[in-house]
C-alpha positions as CSV (number, residue, x, y, z in Angstrom):
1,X,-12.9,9.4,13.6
2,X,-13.2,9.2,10.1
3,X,-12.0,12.1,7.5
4,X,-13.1,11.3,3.9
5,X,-11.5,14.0,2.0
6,X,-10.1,12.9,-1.5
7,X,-7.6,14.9,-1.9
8,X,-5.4,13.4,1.6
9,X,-2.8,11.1,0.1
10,X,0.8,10.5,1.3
11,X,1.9,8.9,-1.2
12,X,4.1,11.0,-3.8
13,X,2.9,12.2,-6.8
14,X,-0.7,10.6,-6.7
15,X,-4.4,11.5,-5.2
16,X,-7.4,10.2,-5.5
17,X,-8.4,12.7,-8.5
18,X,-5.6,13.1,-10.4
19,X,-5.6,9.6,-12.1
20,X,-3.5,8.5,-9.8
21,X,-3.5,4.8,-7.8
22,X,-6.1,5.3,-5.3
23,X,-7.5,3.9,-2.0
24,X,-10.7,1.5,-1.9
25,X,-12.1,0.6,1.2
26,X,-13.1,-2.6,2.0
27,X,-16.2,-3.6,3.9
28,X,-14.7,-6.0,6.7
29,X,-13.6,-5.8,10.4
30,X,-10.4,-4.2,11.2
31,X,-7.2,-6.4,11.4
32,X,-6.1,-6.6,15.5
33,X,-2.9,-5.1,16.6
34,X,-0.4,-8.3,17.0
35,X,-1.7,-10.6,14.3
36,X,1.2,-12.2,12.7
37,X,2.4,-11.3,9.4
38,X,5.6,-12.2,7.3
39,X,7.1,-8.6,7.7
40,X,10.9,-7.4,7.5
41,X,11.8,-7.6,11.1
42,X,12.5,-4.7,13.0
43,X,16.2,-4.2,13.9
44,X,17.5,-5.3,17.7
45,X,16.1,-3.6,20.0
46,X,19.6,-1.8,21.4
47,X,18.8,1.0,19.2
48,X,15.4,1.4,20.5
49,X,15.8,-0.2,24.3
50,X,14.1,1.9,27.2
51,X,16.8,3.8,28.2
52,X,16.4,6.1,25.4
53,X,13.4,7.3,27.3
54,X,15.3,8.7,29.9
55,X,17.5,10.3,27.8
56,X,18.4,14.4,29.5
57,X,16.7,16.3,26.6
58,X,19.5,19.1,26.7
59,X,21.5,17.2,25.1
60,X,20.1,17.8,21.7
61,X,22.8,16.5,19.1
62,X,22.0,12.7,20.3
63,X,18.4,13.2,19.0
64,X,17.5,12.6,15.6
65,X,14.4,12.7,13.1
66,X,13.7,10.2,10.6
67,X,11.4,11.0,8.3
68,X,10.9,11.4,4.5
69,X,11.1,15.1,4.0
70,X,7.6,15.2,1.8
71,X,5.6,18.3,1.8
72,X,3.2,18.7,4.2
73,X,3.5,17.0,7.7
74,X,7.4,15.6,7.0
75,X,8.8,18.8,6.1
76,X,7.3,20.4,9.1
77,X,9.0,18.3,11.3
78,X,12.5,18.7,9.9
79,X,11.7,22.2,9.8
80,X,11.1,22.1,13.8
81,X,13.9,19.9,14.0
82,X,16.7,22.6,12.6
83,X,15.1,25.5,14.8
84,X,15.0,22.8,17.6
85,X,18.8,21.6,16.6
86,X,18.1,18.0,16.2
87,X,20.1,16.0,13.6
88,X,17.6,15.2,10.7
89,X,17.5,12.2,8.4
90,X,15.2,12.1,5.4
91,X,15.3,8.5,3.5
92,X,14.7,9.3,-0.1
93,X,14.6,7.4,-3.5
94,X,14.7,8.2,-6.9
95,X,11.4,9.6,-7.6
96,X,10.7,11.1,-4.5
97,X,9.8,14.5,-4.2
98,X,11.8,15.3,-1.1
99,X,11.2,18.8,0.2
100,X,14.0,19.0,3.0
101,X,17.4,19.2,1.7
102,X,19.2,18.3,5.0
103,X,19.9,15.2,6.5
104,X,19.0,13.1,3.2
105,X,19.8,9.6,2.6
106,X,19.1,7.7,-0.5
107,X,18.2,4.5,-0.4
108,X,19.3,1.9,-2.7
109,X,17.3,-0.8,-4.7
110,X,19.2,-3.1,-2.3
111,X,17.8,-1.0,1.0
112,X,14.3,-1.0,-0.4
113,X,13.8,-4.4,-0.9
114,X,14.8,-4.7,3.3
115,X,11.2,-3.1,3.8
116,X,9.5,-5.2,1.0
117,X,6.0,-6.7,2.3
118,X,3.5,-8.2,0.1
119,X,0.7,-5.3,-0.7
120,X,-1.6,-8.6,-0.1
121,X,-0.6,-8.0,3.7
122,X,-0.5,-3.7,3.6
123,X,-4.1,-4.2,2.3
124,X,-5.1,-6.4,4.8
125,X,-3.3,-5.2,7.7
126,X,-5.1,-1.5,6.4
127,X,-8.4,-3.2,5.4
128,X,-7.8,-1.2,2.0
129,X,-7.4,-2.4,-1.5
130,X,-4.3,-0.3,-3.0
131,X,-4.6,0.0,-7.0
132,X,-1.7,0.1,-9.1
133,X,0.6,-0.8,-6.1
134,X,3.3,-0.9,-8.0
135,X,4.0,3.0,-8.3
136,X,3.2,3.6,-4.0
137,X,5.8,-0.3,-3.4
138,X,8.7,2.4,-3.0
139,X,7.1,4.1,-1.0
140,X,5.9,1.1,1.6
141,X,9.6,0.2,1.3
142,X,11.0,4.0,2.9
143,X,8.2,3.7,6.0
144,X,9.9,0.8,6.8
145,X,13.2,2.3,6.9
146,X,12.0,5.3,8.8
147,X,9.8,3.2,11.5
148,X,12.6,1.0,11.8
149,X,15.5,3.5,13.1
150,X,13.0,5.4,14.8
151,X,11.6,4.8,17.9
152,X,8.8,7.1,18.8
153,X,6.2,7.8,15.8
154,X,4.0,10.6,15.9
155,X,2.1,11.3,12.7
156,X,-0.7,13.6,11.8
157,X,-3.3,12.4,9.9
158,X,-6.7,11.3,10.2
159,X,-8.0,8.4,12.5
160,X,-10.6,6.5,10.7
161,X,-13.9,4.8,12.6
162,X,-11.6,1.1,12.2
163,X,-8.7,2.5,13.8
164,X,-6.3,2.6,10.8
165,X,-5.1,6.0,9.5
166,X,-6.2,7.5,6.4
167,X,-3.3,7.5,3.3
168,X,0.4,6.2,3.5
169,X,0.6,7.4,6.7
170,X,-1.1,4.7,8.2
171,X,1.1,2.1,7.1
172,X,3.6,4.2,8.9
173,X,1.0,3.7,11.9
174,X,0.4,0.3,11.6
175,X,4.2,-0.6,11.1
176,X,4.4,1.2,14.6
177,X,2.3,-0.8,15.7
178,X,3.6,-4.3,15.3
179,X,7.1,-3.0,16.5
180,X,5.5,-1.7,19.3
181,X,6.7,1.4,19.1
182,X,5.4,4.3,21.3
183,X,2.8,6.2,18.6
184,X,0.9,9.2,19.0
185,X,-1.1,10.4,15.6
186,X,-2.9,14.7,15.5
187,X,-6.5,13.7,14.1
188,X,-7.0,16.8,11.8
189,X,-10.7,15.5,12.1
190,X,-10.6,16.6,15.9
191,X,-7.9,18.5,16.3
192,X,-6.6,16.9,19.0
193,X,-3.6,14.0,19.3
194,X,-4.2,10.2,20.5
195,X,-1.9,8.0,21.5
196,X,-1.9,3.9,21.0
197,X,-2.7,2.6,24.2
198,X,-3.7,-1.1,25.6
199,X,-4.8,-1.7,21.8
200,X,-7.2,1.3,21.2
201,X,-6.8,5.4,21.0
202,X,-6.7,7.4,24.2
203,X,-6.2,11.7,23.7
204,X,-3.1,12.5,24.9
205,X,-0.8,15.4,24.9
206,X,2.3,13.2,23.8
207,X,6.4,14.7,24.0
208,X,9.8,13.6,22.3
209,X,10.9,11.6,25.2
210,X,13.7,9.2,23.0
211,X,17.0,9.5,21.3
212,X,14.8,8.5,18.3
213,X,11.6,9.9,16.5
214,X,9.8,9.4,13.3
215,X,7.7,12.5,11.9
216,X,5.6,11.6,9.2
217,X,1.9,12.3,7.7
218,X,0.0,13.2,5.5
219,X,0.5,16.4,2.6
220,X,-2.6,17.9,3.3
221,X,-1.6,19.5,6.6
222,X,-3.5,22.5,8.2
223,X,-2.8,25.3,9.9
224,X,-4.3,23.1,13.2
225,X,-1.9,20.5,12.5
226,X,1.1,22.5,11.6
227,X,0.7,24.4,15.1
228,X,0.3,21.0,17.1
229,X,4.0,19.9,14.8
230,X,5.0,23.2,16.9
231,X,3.5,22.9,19.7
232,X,5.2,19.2,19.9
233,X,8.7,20.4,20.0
234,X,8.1,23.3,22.3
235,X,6.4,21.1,24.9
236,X,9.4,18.4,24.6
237,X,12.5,21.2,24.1
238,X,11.0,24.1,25.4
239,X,10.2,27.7,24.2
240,X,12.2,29.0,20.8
C-alpha cells in the first residue's frame, strides 16, 4: 500500500523538493507494534477508559477534536467538526501554520518538551531516517499532545507496504499505536479506510464512537479523501 509521491509531507513548511528536511527510507524490517521504547507516557487512562465508547452521540458538546489545524486533512476535520457542533482543539506553536482559527491552544516550550522522544526512536519506530530533525522536533512534540488527549485516531494518508504511514502523519499512527488507541487511517492509494486490528490492517468503515478523537493527515488531501472526512462525520452524527 505504498504511495511514493514527493510532494506528501505533513510536516509544516517543508517537502521533499523545496529544500526542505526530507524523508529517507531505510532498507530494514518494520519495527512490531508493542516494542518498548522510552516514550512520554500516555496520560491515565480515565480520560480515555471504555466508557467513552458508549457515549449517546446526541449529546454533541461532550465531544471534542484534537488536532493541529494544518491545511489539508486537519483543517477538514475542524471544518466537519463546526458544521457537526463538536468543540475543537487545535494545539499550535510558534511557527505553525495553523489554518483553523477555533479551538486553538498554544503550546509552550514547557508543553513541548512533555512529547520530546529521541528522533533515534521516531526513525526507528518509522524505519525512516528524518534529516535535519531539528526543524520537524516541534512538530513530533504537538502529535504527542494531540494522540495523547485523544482517544480515537483516524488519519488519512497513505499506508506504505511496511505498515507505517507515509509523512508526519505516521508518527501520529504509530504513537496510536503504542497507546493503543482505536486507529482507523483513508489510504488515498486505495481509497478505502483500514483499521489497526490484531497487529495488521483490516478495511473497515470506521465511526466517532468516543468522547475523544484525533483528526490528523497529511496536506495533500484529495477530493477522495476530503469526501471520506465527510462521509466520517455523517456516518457517526448523521445527515447535515
Amino acid at each position: 500500500m505504498a504511495d511514493r509521491e514527493s510532494q506528501d509531507d505533513f510536516f509544516t513548511g517543508f517537502s521533499f523538493d523545496d529544500g526542505g528536511f526530507g524523508l529517507i527510507m531505510l532498507n530494514r524490517p518494520a519495527v512490531q507494534a508493542g516494542s518498548f521504547f522510552p516514550l512520554p507516557a500516555a496520560e491515565p487512562a480515565t480520560h480515555f477508559d471504555e466508557r467513552q465508547e458508549n457515549t449517546a452521540m446526541q449529546d454533541r458538546e461532550r465531544i471534542t477534536l484534537y488536532s493541529g489545524g494544518h491545511r489539508g486533512t486537519e483543517a477538514e476535520f475542524g471544518r466537519q467538526a463546526e458544521i457537526a457542533r463538536l468543540k475543537e482543539v487545535n494545539f499550535t506553536f510558534p511557527g505553525h501554520d495553523c489554518q483553523r482559527s477555533r479551538g486553538l491552544v498554544e503550546l509552550s516550550a514547557q508543553d513541548l518538551n512533555k512529547g520530546d522522544v529521541s528522533m533515534e526512536i521516531v526513525s526507528m519506530r518509522m524505519n525512516r531516517k528524518f534529516s535535519k530533525a531539528d526543524k520537524i522536533r516541534m512538530v513530533i512534540q504537538s502529535i504527542f499532545h494531540m494522540v495523547n488527549r485523544g482517544y480515537q485516531v483516524f488519519a488519512v494518508g497513505w499506508i506504505q507496504e511496511d505498515g507505517t504511514v507515509k509523512g508526519g502523519t505516521g508518527w501520529a499512527v504509530e504513537l496510536a499505536k503504542l497507546f493503543n488507541r482505536p486507529l482507523s487511517v483513508f489510504d488515498q492509494g486505495h481509497n478505502a479506510w483500514f483499521s489497526w486490528k490484531e497487529n495488521q490492517w483490516q478495511e473497515d468503515l470506521p465511526t466517532i464512537a468516543s468522547e475523544t478523537f484525533v483528526g490528523t493527515g497529511t496536506r495533500n488531501l484529495t477530493a477522495e479523501g476530503k469526501a471520506a472526512i465527510q462521509d466520517l462525520f455523517e456516518r457517526s452524527f448523521g445527515p447535515r
